[in-house]
C-alpha positions as CSV (number, residue, x, y, z in Angstrom):
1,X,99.8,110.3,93.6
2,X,97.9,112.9,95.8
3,X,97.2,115.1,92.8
4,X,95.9,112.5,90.2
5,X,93.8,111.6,93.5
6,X,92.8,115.0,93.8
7,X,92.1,115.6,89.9
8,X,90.5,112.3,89.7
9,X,88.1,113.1,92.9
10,X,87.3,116.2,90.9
11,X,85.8,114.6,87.8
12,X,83.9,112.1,89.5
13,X,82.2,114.9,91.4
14,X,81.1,116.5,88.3
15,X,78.7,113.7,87.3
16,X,75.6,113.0,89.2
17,X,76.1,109.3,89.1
18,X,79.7,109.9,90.4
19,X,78.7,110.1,93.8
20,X,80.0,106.4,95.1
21,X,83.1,106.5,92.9
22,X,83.7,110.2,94.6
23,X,83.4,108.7,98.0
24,X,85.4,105.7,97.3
25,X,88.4,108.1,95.8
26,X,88.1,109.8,99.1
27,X,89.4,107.0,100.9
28,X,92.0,106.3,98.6
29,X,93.2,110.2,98.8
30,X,92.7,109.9,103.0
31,X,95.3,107.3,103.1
32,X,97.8,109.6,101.0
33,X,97.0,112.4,103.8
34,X,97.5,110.7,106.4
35,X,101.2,109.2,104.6
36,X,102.1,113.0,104.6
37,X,101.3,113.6,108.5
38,X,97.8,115.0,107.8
39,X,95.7,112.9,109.9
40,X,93.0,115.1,110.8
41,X,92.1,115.5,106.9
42,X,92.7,111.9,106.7
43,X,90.1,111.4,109.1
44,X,87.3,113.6,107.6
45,X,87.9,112.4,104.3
46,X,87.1,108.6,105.5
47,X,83.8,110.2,107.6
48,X,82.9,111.5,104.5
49,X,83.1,108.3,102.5
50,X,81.8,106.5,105.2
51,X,78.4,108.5,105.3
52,X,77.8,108.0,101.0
53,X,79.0,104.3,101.4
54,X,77.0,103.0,104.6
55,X,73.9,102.7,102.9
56,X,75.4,100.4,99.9
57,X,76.9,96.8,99.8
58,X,80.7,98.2,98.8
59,X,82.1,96.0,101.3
60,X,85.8,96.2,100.3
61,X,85.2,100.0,100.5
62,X,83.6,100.0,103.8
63,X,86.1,97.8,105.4
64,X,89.1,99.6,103.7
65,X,87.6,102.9,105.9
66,X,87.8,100.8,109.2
67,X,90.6,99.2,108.0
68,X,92.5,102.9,107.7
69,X,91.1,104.4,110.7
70,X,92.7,101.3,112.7
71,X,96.3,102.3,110.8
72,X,95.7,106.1,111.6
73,X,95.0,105.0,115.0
74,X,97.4,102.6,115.6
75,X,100.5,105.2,115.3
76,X,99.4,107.3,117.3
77,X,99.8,104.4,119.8
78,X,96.0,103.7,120.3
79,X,96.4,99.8,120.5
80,X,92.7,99.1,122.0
81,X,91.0,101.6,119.7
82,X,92.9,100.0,116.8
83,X,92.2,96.6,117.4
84,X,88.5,97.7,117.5
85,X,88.4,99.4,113.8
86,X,90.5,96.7,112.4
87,X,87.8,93.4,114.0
88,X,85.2,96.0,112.4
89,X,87.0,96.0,109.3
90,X,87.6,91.9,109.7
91,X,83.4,91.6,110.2
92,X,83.0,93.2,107.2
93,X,85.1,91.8,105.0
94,X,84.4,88.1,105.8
95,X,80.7,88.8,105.0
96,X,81.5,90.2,101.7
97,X,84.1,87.3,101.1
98,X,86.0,85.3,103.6
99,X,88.5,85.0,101.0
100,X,89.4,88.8,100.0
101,X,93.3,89.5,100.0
102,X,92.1,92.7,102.4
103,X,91.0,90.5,105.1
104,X,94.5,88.9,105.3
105,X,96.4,92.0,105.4
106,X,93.9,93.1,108.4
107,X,94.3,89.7,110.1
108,X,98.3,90.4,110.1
109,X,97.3,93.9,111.1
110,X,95.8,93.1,114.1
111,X,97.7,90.4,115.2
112,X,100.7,92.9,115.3
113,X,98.8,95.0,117.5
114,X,98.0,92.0,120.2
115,X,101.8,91.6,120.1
116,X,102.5,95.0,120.8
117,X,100.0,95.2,123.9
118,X,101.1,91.3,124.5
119,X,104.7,92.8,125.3
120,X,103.2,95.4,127.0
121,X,101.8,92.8,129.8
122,X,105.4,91.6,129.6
123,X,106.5,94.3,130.6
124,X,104.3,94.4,133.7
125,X,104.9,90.9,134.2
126,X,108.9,91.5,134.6
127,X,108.3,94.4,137.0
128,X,106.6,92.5,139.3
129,X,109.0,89.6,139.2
130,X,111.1,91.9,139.8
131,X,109.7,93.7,142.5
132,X,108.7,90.1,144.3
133,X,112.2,88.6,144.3
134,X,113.1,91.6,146.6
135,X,109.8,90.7,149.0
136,X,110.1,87.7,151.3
137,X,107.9,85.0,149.9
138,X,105.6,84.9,152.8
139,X,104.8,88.9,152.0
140,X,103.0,88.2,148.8
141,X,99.7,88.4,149.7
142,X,97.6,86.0,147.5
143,X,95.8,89.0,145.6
144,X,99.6,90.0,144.9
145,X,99.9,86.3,143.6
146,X,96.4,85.9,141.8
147,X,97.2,89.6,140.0
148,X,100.6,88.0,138.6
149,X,98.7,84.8,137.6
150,X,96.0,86.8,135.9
151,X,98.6,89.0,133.7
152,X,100.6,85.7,132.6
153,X,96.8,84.8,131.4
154,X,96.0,87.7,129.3
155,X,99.7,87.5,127.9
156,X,99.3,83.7,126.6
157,X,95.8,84.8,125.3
158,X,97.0,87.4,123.2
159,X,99.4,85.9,121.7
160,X,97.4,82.7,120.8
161,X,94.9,85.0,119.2
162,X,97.4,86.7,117.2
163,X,99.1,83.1,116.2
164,X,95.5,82.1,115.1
165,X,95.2,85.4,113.1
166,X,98.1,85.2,111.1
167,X,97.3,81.3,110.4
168,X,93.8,82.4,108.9
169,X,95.6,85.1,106.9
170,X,98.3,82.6,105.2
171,X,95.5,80.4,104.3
172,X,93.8,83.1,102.4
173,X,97.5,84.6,101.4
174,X,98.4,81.0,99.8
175,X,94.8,80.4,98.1
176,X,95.5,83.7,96.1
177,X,99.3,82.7,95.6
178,X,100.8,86.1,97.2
179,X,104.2,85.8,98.4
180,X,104.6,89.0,100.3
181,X,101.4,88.2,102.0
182,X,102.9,84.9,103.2
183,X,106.6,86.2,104.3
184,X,104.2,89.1,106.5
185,X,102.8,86.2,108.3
186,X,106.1,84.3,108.9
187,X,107.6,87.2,110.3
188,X,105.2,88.3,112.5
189,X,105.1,84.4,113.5
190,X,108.1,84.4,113.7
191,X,108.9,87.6,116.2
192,X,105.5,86.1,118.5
193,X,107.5,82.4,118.8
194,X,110.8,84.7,119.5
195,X,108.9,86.6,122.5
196,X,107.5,83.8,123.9
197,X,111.1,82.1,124.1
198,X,110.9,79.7,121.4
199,X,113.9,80.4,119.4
200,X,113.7,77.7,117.1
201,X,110.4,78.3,115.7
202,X,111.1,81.9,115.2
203,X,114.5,80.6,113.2
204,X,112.4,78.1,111.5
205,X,110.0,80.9,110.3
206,X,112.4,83.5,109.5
207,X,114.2,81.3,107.3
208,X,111.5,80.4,105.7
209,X,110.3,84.0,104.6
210,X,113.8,84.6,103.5
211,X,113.6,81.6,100.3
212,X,110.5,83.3,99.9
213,X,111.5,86.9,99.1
214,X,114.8,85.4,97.2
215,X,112.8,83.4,95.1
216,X,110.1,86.5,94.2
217,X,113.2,88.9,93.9
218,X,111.4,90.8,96.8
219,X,114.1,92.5,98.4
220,X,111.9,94.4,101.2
221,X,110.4,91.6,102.2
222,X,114.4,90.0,102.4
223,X,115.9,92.4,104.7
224,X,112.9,92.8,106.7
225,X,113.8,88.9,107.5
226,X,117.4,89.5,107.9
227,X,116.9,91.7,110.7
228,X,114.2,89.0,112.3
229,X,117.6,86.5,112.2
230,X,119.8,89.5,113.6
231,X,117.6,89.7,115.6
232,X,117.3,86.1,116.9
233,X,121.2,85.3,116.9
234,X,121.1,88.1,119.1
235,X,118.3,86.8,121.6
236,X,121.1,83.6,121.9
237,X,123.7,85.8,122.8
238,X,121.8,87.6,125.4
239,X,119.6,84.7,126.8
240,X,123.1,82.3,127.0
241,X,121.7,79.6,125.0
242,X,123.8,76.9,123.9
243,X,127.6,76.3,124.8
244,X,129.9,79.3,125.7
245,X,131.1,79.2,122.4
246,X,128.6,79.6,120.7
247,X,128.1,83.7,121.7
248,X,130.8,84.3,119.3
249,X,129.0,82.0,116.4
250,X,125.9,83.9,116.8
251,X,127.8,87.7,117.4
């Protein structure tokens, strides 16, 4: 794929009109870069779109650069800076059509990234619980108290944002009749209702996105729910809910 990129980058440029088309196969042949671990290329290729392209109204191409640089950010485990390109790439999609199948997939893109910095508050959260149950109660101080109080807030907020992401996306996802797009959202859902504690949505979701990719023959889509149901059977088990013997049910 990289060299027909390559050798199609190289015609364009040959032609004085084929100075847009150029930049746009840049961004196509960034994303291939940065597939094969070359991410600083990947980077220059999309500055270099980015500086033909600004000027026009190629809104699809404009938010597929921010779009990318939130990806290429995002693996390297820059969550903030992620979310930031990817509400970028959001903006400009919506004005060019609140409709376009690339504003879904970036709405499920960055509500994965408030989950991941949504468990990451969790993960503070548990701390200090834990950390508290070994102080006497009357040692909290009430900034101690307050702090926890304003963590559990942030938490709840992200994940509502992300929830009312991925519902925007399946609206757009279902107008445009694409399957995959939907069972993305209902796992994502799903794995948000499983780390807030409620099981039997993320069951209900999971489920769902499984008769989805069985009736479309998508077999990607179907393991990637399998392992959400693994996933939740195993949350029973370790959580204890239900009757004793259940564990072995859900084992």
């Amino acid at each position: 794929a990289l060299q027909d990129i390559v050798a199609a980058r190289s015609l364009a440029s040959q032609f004085a009109e084929g100075t847009i088309f150029t930049a746009v196969i840049k961004i196509q042949e960034s994303w291939l870069l940065f597939q094969d671990g070359k991410r600083k290329e990947a980077v220059r290729l999309l500055a270099e779109a980015e500086d033909v392209l600004k000027s026009t109204d190629y809104y699809v191409a404009l938010g597929n650069i921010e779009s990318a640089r939130g990806r290429i950010v995002r693996r390297a485990g820059e969550y903030a800076k992620a979310l930031e390109h990817f509400h970028r790439a959001i903006e400009i999609y919506s004005e060019g059509d609140p409709t376009h199948p690339n504003l879904a997939r970036t709405l499920v893109n960055a509500a994965y990234v408030k989950r991941l910095l949504a468990l990451q508050l969790r993960k503070r959260i548990d701390a200090e619980a834990r950390s508290s149950k070994r102080e006497p109660s009357g040692d909290r101080s009430a900034a101690q108290r307050r702090h926890c109080g304003s963590l559990r807030s942030r938490y709840l907020q992200e994940c509502q944002q992300a929830i009312s992401q991925l519902q925007q996306a399946r609206d757009i996802y279902a107008l445009r009749s694409q399957t995959s797009g939907i069972g993305s959202v209902l796992l994502n859902m799903g794995y948000l209702h499983m780390d807030q504690g409620d099981i039997d949505s993320a069951a209900l979701e999971a489920t769902e996105a499984y008769r989805l990719a069985y009736e479309k023959n998508d077999h990607i889509l179907m393991a990637r729910a399998r392992i959400l149901q693994a996933s939740i059977e195993n949350f029973r088990i370790e959580e204890q809910l239900g009757d004793e013997e259940d564990s072995a049910i859900h084992a």
